[in-house]
C-alpha positions in Angstrom: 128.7 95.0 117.4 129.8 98.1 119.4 128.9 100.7 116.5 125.5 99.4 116.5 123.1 102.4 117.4 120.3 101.2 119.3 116.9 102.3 118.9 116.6 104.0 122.5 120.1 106.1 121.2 119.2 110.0 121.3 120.3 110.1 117.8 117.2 108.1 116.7 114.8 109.1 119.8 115.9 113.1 118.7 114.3 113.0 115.5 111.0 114.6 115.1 107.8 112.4 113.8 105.8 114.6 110.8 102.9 112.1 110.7 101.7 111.7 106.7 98.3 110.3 107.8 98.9 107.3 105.5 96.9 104.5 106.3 97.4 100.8 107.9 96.3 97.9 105.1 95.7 94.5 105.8 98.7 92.6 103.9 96.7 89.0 103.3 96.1 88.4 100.0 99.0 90.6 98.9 101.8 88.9 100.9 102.0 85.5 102.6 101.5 85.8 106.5 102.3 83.3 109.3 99.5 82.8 112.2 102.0 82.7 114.9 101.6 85.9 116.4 98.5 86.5 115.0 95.7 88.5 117.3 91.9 88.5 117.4 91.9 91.8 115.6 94.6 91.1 112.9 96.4 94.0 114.2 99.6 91.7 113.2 98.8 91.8 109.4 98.9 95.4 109.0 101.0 97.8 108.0 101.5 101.2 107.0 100.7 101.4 102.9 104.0 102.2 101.5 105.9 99.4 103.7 103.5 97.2 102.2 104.3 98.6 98.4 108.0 98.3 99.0 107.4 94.5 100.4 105.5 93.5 97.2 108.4 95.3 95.3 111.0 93.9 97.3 109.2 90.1 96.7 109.9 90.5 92.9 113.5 90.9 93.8 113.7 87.8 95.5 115.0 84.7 93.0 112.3 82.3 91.8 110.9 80.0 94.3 111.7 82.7 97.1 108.5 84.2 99.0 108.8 86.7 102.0 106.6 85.7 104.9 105.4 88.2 107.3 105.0 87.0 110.7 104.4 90.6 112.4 103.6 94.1 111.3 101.6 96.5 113.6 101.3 96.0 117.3 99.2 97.8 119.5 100.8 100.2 122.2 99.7 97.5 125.0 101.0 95.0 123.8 104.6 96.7 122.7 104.8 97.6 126.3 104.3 94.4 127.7 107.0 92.9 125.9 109.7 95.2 126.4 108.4 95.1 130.5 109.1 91.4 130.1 111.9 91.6 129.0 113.4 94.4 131.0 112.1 92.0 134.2 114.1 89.1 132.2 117.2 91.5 132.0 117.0 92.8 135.7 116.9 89.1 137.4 119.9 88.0 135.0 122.1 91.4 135.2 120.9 93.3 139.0 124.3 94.9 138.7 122.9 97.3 135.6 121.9 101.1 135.9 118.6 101.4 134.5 120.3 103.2 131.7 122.4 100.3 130.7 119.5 98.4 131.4 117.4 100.4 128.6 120.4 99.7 126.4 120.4 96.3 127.1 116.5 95.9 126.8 116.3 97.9 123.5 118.6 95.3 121.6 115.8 93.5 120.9 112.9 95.4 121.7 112.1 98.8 121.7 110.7 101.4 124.4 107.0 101.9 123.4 107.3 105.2 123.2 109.3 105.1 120.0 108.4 101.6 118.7 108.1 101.4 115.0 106.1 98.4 115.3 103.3 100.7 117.1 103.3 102.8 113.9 102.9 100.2 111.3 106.1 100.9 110.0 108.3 97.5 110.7 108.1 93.9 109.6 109.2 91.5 111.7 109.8 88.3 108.5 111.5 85.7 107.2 112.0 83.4 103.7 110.3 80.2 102.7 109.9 78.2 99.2 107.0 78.0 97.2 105.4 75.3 99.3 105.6 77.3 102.6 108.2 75.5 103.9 110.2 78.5 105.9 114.2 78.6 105.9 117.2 78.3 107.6 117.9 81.8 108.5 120.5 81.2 111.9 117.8 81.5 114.8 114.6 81.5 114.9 112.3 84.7 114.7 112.7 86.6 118.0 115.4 85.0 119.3 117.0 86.6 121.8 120.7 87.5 122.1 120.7 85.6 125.2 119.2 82.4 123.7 120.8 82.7 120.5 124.4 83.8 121.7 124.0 86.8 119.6 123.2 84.9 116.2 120.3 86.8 116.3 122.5 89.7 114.8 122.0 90.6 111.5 125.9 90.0 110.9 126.9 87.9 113.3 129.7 85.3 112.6 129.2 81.6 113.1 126.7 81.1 110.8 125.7 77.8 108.3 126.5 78.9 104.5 122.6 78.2 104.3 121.7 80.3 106.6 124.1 83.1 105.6 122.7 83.0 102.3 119.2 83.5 103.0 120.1 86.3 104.9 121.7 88.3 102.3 119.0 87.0 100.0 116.1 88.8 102.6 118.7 91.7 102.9 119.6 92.9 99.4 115.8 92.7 98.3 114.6 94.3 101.5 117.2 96.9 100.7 117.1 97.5 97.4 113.6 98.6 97.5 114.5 101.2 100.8 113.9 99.5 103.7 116.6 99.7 106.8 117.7 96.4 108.9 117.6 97.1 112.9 120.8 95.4 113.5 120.7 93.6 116.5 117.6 91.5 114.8 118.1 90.0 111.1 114.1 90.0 110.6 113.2 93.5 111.5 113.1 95.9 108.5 111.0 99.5 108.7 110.2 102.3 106.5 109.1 105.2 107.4 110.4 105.6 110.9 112.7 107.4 113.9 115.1 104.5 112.7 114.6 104.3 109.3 115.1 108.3 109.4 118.5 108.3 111.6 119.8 105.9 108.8 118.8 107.3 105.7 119.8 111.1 106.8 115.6 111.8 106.2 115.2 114.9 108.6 111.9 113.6 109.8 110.2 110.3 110.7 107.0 109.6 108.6 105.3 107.5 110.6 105.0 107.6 114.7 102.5 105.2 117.0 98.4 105.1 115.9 95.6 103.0 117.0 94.6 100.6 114.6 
């Protein structure tokens, strides 16, 4: 877990945005969503156009019986704030012995500063597996578990998991990245294209999405 870079690293907050312009597309009717997060404005079901190709891409990879389901895309600048404030206030009242620089650290395992979000861009998915029918799978925690409430299951590779739950997650994986798409670590349902993240991973010398309105 210690070679993990963290989103709020300088070698992923260094790297310049050069915006492309592309635009944000609903996803229903092209990919199943989930309504749990879902906002007035269905700012959740967006996302930048070629995350959304590579998702329909990456859902042909997937065995039969196998869907993706998106539970989050875009998320407005407010609203990325207000979780990582949370959390950061969760953080602080469990840890008042951390700098605020290991506190950043800390915070950005599982949620990242809103100045470099990729969710804000439209360029991350926060989503899972389920059948056919719906029914979503065992993937080791649930979506947005945090590594305090999961005891670090929430990692993409973290040991201790069910052979079922394993599985799915290198099902999700080898699809998601097969068609390009980069894993944040720390969190085995967030995948982005297009972003600082994405960029620091690949070797792309620029981001090609940074934060827009909706």
């Amino acid at each position: 877990m210690r070679d993990i870079v963290l989103i709020s690293d300088a070698r992923v907050t260094s790297i310049p945005v050069e915006e492309s312009g592309e635009q944000l597309v609903d996803v229903r009717g092209r990919l199943r969503t989930d309504e749990r997060l879902a906002d007035p404005e269905g700012a959740f079901a967006h996302l930048r156009l070629g995350l959304l190709t590579r998702l329909e891409e990456a859902q042909e990879q997937l065995p039969g019986g196998y869907r993706l389901l998106v539970v989050e895309g875009y998320r407005p600048p407010a609203a990325q704030k207000e979780i990582f404030d949370g959390y950061s206030t969760e953080l602080r009242a469990l840890y008042p012995e951390m700098s605020p620089a290991e506190l950043l650290a800390a915070a950005s395992r599982y949620v990242s500063p809103v100045e470099i979000a990729p969710h804000t861009a439209g360029a991350a998915v926060d989503l899972t597996l389920s059948t056919d029918d719906g029914t979503e799978l065992d993937m080791g925690t649930p979506i947005n578990a945090t590594p305090e409430q999961s005891d670090g299951a929430c990692y993409t590779d973290a040991s201790g998991l069910s052979p079922e739950a394993r599985h799915h997650r290198k099902l999700l994986g080898v699809a998601l990245d097969t068609v390009g798409l980069v894993n944040y670590p720390t969190e085995w349902w967030h995948w982005s294209y297009g972003d600082r993240y994405w960029a620091m991973t690949t070797g792309a010398p620029a981001a090609l999405y940074g934060p827009r309105a909706l």
